[in-house]
PDB file of the backbone (N, CA, C, O) and the ligand in Angstrom, with CONECT records:
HET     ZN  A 101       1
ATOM      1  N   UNK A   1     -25.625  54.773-192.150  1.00  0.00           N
ATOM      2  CA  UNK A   1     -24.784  54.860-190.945  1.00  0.00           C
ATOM      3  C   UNK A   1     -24.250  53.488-190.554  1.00  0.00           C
ATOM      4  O   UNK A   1     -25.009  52.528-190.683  1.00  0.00           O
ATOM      5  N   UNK A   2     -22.835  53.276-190.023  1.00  0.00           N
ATOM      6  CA  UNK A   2     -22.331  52.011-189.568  1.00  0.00           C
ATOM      7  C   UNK A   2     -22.316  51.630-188.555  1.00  0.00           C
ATOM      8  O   UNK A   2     -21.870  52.372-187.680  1.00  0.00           O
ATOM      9  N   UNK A   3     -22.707  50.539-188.266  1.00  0.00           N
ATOM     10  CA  UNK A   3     -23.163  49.973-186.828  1.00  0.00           C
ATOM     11  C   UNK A   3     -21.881  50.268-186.109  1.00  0.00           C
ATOM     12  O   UNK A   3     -20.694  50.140-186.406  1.00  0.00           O
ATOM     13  N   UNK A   4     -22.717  50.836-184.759  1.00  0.00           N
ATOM     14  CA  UNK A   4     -21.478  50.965-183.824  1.00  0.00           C
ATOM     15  C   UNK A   4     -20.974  49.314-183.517  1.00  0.00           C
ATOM     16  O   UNK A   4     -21.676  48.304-183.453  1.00  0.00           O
ATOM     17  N   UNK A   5     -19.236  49.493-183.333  1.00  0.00           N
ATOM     18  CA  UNK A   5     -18.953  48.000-183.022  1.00  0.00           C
ATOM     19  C   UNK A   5     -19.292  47.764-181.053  1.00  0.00           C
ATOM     20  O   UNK A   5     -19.296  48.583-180.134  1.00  0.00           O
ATOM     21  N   UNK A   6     -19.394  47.138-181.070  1.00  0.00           N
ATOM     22  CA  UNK A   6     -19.400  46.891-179.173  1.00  0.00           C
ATOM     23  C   UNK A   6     -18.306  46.388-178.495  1.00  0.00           C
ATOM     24  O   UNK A   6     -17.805  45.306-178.801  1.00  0.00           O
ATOM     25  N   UNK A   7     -17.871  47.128-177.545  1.00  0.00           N
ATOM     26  CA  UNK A   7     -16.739  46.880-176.853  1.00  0.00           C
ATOM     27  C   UNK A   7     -16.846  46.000-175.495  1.00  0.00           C
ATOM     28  O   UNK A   7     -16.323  46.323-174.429  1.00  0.00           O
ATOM     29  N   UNK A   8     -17.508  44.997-175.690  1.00  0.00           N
ATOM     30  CA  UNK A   8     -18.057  44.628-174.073  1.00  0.00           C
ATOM     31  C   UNK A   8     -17.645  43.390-173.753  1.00  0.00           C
ATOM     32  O   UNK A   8     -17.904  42.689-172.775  1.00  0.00           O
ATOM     33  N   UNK A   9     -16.732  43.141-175.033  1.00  0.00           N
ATOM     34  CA  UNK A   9     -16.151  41.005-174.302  1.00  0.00           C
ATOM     35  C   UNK A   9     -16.939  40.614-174.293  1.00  0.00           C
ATOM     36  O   UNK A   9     -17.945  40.674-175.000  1.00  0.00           O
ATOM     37  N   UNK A  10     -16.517  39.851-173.050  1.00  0.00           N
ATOM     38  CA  UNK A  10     -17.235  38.900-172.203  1.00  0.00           C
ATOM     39  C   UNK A  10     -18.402  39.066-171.195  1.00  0.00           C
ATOM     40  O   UNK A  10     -19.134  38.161-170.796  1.00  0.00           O
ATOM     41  N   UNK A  11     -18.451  40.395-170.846  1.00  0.00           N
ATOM     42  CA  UNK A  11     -19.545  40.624-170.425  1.00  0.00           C
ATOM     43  C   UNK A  11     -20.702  40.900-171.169  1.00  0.00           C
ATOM     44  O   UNK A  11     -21.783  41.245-170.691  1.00  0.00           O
ATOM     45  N   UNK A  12     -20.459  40.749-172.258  1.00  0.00           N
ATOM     46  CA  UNK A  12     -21.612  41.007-173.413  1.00  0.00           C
ATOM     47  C   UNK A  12     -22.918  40.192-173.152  1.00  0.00           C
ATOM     48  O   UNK A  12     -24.001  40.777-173.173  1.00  0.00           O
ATOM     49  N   UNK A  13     -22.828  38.680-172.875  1.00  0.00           N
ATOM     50  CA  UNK A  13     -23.843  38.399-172.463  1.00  0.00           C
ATOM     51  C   UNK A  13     -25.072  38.876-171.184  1.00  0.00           C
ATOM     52  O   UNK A  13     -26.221  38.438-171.122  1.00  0.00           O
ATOM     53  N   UNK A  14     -24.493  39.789-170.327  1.00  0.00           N
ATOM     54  CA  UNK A  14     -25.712  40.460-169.581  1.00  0.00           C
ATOM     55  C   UNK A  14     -26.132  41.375-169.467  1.00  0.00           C
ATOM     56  O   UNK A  14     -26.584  41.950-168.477  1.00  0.00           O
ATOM     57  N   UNK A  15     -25.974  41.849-171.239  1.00  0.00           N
ATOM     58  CA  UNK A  15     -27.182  42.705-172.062  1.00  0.00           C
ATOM     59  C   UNK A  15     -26.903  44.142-171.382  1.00  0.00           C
ATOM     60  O   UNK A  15     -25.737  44.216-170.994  1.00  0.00           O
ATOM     61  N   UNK A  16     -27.611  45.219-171.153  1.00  0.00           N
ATOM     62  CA  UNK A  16     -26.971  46.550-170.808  1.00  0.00           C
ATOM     63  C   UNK A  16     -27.932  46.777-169.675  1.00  0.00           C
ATOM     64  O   UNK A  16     -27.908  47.976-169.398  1.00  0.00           O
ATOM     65  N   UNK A  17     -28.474  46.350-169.177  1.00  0.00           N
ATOM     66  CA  UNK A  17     -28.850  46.450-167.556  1.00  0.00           C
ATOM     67  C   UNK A  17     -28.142  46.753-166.392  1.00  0.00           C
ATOM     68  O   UNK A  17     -28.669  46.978-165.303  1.00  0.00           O
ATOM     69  N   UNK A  18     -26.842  46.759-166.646  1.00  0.00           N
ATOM     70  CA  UNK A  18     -25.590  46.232-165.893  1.00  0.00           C
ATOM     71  C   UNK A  18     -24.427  47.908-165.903  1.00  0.00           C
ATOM     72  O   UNK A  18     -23.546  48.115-165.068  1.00  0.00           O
ATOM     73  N   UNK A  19     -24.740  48.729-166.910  1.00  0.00           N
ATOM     74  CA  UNK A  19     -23.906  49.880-167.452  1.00  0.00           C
ATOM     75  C   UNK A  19     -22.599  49.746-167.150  1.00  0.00           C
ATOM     76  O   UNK A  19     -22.134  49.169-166.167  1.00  0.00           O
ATOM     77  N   UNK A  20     -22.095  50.218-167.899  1.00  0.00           N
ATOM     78  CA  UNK A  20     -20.643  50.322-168.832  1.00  0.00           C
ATOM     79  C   UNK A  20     -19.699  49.840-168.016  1.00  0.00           C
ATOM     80  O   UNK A  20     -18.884  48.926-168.143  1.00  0.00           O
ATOM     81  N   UNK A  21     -19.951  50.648-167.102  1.00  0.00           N
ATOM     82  CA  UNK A  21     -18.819  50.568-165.896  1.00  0.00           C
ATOM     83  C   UNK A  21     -18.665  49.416-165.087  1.00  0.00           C
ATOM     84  O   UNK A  21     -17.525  49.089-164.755  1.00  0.00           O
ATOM     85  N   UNK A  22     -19.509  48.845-164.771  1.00  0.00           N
ATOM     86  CA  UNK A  22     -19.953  47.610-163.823  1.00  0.00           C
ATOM     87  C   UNK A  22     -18.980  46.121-164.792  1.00  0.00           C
ATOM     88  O   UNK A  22     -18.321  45.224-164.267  1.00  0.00           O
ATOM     89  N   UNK A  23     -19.229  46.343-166.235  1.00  0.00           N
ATOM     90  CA  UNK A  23     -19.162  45.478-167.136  1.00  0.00           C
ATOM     91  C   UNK A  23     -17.754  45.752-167.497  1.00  0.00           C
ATOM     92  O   UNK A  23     -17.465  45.216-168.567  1.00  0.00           O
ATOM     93  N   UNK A  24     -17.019  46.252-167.085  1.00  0.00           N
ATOM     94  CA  UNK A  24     -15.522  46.596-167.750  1.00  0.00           C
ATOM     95  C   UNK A  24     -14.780  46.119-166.932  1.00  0.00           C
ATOM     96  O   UNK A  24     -13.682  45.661-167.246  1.00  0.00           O
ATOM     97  N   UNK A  25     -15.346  46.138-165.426  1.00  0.00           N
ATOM     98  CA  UNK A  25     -14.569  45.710-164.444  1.00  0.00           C
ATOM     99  C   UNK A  25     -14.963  44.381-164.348  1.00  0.00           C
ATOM    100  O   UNK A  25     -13.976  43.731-164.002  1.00  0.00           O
ATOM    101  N   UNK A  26     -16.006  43.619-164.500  1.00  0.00           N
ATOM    102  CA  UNK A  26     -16.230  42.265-164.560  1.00  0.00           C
ATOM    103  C   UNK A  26     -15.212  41.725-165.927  1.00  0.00           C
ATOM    104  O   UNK A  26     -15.054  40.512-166.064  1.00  0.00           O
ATOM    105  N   UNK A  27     -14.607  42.610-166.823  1.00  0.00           N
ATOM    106  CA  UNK A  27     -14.181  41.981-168.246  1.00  0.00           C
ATOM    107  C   UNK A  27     -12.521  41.975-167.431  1.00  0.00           C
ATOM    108  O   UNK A  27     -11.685  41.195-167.887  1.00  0.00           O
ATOM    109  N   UNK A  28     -12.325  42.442-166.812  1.00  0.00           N
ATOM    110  CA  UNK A  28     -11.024  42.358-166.104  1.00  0.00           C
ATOM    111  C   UNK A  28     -10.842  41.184-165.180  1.00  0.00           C
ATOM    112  O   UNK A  28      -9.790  40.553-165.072  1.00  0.00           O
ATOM    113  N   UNK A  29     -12.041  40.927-164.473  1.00  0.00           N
ATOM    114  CA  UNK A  29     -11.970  39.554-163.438  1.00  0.00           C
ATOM    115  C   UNK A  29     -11.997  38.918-164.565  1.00  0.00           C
ATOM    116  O   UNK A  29     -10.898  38.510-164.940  1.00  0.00           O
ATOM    117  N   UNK A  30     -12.745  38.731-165.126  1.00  0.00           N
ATOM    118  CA  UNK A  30     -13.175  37.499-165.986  1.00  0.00           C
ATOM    119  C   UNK A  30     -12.503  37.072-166.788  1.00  0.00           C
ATOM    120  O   UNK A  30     -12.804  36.086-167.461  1.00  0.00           O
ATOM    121  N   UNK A  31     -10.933  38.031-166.949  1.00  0.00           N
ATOM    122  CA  UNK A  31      -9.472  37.541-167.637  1.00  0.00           C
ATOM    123  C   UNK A  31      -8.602  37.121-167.052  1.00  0.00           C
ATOM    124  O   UNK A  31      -7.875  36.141-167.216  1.00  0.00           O
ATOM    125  N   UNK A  32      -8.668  37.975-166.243  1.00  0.00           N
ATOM    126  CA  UNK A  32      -8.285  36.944-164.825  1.00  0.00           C
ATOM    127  C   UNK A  32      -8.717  35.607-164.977  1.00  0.00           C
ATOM    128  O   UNK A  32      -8.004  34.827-165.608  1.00  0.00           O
ATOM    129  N   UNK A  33      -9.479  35.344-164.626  1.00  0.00           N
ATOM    130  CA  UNK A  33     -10.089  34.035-164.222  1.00  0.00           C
ATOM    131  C   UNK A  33      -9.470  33.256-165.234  1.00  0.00           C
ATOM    132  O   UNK A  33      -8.739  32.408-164.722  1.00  0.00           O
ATOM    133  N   UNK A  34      -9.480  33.215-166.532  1.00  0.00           N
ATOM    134  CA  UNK A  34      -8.787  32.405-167.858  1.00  0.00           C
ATOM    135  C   UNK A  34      -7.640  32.377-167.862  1.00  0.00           C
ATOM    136  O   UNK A  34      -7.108  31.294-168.106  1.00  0.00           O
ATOM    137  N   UNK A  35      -7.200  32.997-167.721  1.00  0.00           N
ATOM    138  CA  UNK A  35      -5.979  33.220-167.322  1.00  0.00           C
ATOM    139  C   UNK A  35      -5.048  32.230-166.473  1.00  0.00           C
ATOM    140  O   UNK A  35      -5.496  31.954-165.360  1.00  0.00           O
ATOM    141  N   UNK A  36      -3.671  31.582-166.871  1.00  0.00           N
ATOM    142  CA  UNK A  36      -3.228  30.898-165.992  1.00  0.00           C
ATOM    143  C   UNK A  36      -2.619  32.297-164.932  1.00  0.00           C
ATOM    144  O   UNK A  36      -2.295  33.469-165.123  1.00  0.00           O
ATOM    145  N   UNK A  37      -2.701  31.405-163.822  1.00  0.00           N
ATOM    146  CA  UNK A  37      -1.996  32.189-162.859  1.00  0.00           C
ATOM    147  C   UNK A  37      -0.415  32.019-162.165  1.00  0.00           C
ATOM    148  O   UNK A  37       0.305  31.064-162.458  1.00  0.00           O
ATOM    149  N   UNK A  38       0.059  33.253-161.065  1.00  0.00           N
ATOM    150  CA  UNK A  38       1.158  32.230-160.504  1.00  0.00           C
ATOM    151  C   UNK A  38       1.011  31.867-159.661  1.00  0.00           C
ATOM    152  O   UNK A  38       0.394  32.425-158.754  1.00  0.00           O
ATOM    153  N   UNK A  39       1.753  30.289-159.603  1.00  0.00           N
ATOM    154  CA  UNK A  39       1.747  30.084-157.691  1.00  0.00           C
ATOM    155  C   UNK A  39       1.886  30.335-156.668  1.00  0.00           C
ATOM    156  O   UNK A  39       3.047  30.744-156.696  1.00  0.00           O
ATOM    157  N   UNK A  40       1.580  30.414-155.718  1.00  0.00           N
ATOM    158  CA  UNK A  40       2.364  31.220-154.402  1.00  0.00           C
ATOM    159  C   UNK A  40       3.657  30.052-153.648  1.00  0.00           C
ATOM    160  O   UNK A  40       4.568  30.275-152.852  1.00  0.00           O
ATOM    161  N   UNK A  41       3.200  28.789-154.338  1.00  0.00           N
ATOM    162  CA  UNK A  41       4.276  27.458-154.088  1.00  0.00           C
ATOM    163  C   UNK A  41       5.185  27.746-154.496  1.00  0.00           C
ATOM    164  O   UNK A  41       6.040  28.282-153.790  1.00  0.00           O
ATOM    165  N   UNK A  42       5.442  27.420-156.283  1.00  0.00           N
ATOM    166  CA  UNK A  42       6.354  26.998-156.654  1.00  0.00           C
ATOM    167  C   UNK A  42       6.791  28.453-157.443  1.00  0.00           C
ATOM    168  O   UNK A  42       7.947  28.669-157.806  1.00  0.00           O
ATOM    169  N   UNK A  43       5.688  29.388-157.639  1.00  0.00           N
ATOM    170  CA  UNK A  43       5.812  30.916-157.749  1.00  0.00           C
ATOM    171  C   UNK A  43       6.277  30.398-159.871  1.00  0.00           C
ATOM    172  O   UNK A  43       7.108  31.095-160.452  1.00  0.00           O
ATOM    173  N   UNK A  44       5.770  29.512-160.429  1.00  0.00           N
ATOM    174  CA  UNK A  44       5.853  29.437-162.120  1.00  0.00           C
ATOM    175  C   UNK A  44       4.343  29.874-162.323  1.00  0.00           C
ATOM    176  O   UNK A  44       3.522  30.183-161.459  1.00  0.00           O
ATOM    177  N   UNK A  45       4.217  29.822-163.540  1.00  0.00           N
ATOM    178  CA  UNK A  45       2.904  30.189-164.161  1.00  0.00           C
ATOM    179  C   UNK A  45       1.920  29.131-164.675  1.00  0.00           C
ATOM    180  O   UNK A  45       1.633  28.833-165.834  1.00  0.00           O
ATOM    181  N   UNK A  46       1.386  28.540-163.260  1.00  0.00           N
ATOM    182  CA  UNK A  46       0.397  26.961-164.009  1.00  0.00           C
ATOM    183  C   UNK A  46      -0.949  26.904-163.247  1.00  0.00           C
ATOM    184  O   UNK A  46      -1.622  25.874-163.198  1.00  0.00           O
ATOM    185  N   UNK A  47      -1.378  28.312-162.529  1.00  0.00           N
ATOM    186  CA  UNK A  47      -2.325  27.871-161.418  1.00  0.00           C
ATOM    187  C   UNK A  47      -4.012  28.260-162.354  1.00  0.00           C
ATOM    188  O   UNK A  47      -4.319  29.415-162.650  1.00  0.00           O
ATOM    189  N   UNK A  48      -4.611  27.436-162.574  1.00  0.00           N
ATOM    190  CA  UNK A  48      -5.923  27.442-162.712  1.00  0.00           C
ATOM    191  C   UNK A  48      -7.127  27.324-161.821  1.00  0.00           C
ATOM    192  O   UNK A  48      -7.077  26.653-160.790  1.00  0.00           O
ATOM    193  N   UNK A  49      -8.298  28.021-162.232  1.00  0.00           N
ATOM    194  CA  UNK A  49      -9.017  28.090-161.813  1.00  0.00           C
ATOM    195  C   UNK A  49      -9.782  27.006-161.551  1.00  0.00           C
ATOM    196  O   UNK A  49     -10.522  26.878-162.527  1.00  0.00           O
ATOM    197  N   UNK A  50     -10.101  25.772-160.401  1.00  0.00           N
ATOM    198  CA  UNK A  50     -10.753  24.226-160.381  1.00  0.00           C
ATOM    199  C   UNK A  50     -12.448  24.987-160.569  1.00  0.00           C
ATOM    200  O   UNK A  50     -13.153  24.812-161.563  1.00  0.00           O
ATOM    201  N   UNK A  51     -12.808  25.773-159.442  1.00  0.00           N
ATOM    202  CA  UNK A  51     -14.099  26.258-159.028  1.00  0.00           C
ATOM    203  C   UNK A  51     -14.121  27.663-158.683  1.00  0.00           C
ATOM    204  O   UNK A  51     -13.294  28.462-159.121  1.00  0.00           O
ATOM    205  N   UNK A  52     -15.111  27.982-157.861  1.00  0.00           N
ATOM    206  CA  UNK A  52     -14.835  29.132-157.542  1.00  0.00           C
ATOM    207  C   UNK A  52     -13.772  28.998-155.926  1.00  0.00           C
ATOM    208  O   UNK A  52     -13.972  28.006-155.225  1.00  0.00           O
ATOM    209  N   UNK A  53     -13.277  29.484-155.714  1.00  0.00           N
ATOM    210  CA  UNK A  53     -12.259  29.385-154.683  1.00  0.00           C
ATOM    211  C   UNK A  53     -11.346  28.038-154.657  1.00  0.00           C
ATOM    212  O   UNK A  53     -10.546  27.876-153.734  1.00  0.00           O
ATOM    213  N   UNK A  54     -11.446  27.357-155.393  1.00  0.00           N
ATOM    214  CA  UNK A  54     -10.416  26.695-155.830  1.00  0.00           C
ATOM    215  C   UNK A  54      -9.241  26.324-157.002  1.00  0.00           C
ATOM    216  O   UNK A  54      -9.484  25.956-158.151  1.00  0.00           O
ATOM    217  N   UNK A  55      -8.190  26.480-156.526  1.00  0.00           N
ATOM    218  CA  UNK A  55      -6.859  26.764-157.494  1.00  0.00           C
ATOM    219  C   UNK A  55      -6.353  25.266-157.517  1.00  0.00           C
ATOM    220  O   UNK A  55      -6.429  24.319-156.735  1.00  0.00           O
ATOM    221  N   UNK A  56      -5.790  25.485-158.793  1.00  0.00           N
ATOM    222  CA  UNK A  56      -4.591  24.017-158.766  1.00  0.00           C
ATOM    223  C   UNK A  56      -3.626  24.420-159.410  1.00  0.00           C
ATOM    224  O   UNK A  56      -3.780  25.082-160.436  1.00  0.00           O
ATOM    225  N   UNK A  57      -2.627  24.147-159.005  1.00  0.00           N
ATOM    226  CA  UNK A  57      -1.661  24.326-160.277  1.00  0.00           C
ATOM    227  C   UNK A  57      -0.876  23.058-160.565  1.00  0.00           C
ATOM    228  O   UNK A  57      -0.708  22.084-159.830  1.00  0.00           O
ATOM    229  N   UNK A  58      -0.410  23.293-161.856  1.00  0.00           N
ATOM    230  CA  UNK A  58       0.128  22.337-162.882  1.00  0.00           C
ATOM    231  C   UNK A  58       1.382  21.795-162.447  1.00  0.00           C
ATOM    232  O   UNK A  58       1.519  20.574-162.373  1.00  0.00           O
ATOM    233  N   UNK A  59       2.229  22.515-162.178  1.00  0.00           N
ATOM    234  CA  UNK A  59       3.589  22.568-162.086  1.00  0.00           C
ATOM    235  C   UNK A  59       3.643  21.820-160.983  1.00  0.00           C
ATOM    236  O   UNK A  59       3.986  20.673-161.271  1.00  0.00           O
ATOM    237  N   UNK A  60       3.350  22.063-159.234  1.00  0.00           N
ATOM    238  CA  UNK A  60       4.063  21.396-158.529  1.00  0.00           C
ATOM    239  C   UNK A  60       2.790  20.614-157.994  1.00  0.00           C
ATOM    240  O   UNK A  60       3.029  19.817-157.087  1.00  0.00           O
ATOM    241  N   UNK A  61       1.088  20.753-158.542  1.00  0.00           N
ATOM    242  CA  UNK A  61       0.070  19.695-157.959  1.00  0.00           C
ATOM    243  C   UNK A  61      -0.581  20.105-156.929  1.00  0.00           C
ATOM    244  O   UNK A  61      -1.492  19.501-156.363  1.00  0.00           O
ATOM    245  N   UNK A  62       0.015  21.489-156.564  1.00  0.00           N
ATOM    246  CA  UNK A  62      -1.130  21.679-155.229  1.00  0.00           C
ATOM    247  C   UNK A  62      -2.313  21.993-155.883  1.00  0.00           C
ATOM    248  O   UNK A  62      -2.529  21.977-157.095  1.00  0.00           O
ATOM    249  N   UNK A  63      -3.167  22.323-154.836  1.00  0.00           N
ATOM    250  CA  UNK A  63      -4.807  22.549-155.222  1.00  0.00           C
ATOM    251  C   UNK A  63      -4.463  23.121-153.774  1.00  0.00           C
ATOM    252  O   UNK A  63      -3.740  22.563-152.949  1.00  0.00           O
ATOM    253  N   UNK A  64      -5.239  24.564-153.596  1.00  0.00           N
ATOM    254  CA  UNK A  64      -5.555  25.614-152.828  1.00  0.00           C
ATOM    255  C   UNK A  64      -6.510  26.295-152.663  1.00  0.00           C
ATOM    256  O   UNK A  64      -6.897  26.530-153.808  1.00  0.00           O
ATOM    257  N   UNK A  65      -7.175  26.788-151.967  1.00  0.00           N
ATOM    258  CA  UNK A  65      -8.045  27.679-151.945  1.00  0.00           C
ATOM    259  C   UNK A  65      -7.596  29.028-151.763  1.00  0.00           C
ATOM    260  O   UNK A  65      -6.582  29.282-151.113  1.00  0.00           O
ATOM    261  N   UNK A  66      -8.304  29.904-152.308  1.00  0.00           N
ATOM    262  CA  UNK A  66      -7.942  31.679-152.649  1.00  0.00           C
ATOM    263  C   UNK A  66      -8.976  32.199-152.629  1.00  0.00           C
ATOM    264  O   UNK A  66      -9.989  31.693-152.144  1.00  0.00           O
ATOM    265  N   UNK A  67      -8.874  33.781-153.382  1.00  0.00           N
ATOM    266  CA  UNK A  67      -9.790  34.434-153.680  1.00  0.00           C
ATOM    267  C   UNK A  67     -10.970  33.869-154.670  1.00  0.00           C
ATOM    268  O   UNK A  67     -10.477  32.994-155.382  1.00  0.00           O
ATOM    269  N   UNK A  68     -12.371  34.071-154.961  1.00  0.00           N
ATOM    270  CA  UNK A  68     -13.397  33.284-155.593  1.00  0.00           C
ATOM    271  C   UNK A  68     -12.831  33.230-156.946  1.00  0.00           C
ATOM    272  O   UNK A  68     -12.796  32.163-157.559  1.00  0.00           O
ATOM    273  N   UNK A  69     -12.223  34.731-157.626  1.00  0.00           N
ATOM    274  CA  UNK A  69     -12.525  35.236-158.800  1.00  0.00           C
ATOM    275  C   UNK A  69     -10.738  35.611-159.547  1.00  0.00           C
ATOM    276  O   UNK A  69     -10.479  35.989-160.690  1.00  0.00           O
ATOM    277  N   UNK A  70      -9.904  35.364-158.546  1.00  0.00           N
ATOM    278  CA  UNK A  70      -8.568  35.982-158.469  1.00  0.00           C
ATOM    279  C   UNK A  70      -7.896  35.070-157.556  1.00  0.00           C
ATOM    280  O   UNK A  70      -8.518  34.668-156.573  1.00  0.00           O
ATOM    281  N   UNK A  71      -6.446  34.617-157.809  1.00  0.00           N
ATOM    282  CA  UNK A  71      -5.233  34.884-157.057  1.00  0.00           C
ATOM    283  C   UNK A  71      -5.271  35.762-155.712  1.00  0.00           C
ATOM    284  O   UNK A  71      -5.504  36.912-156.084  1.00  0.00           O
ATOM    285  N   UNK A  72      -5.150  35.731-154.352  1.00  0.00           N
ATOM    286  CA  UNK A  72      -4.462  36.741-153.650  1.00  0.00           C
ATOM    287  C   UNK A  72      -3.353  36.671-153.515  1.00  0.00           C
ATOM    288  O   UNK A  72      -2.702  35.653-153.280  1.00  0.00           O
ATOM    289  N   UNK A  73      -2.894  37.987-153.671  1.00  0.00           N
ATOM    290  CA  UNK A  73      -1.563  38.012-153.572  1.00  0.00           C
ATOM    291  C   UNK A  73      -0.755  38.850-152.223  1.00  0.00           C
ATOM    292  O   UNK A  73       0.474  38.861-152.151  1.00  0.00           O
TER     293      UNK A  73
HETATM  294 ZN    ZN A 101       2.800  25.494-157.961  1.00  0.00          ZN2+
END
């Protein structure tokens, strides 16, 4: 028989304690998060994640605070 493959990303590291569901929606923040974002400034695509609630973006230099895990939009 062939190993099932695992579909779990990035949430793979916290093992299956966590079930399916919990972990699919963390694989969605957590692309988010890598993810460049847009600005709400200059509204281009350069805003990164500094920390948790802190943004910077590239393009026009601000640094902001937002949502921990996300952009609000
Ligand atoms: Zn900007």
């Amino acid at each position: 028989m062939a190993a099932k493959k695992k579909k779990i990303k990035a949430s793979g590291r916290f093992g299956s304690g966590y079930g399916t569901n919990v972990r699919s929606k963390l694989n969605k923040i957590e692309l988010l998060q890598r993810k460049k974002q847009v600005c709400p400034h200059c509204s281009k695509l350069g805003v990164k994640r500094e920390s948790s609630g802190i943004w910077n973006c590239k393009k026009c230099g601000k640094r902001f605070a937002s949502g921990a895990y996300y952009l609000k939009h």
